[in-house]
C-alpha positions in Angstrom: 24.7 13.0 9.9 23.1 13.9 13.0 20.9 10.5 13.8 17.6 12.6 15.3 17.6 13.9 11.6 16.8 10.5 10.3 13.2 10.4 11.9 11.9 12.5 10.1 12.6 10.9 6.9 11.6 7.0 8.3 8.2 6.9 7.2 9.9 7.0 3.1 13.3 5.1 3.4 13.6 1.3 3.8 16.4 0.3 6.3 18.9 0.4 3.6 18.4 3.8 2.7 18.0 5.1 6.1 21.6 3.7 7.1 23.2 5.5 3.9 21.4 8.7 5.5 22.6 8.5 8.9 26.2 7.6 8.1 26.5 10.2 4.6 24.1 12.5 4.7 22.5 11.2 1.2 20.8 7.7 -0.2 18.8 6.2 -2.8 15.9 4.7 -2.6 13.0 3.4 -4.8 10.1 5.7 -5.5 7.2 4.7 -3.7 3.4 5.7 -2.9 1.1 4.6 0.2 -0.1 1.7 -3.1 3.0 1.2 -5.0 6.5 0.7 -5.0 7.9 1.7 -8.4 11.1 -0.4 -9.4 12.1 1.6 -12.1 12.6 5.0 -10.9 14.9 5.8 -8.0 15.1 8.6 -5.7 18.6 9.9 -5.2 19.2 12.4 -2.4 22.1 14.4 -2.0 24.2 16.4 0.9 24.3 20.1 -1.1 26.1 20.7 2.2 29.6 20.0 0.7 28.3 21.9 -2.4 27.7 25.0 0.5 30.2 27.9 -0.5 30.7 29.2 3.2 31.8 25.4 3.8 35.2 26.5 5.5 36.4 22.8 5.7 36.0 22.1 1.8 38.4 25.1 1.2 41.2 23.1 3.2 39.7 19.5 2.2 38.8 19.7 -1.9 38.6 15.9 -1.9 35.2 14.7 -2.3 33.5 14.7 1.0 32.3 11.7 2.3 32.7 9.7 -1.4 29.5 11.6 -2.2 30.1 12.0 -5.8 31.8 9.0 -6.2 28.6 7.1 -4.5 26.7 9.0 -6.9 28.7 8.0 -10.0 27.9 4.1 -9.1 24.5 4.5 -8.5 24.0 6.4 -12.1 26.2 3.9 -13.8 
């Protein structure tokens, strides 16, 4: 992920979240307000880039790019 991207999300991702971003293009984080910080319901953001069906690469690569979905099947679990 292109790092001047991350700025624009800073303001909602905690430093956890915003190092997910950077490296994988997609995070979790926990659903918050300028008040509250709700523990019980996550945001989870994904890259629909891999998902993109003019995405040259994932015709040559069908693995799962960047672990996404895997990533995404521990964080349901």
């Amino acid at each position: 992920m292109i790092p001047f991207l991350a700025d624009y999300f800073k303001v909602w991702l905690d430093e956890d979240a915003m190092k997910e971003f950077i490296v994988n293009g997609f995070y979790t984080a926990k659903f918050q307000t300028n008040e509250k910080v709700y523990d019980k319901v996550n945001v989870i953001a994904i890259n629909t880039e891999a998902c993109y069906n003019a995405n040259y690469y994932l015709m040559s690569n069908r693995q799962d790019p960047g672990g996404q979905l895997q990533w995404l099947e521990e964080k349901l679990l």
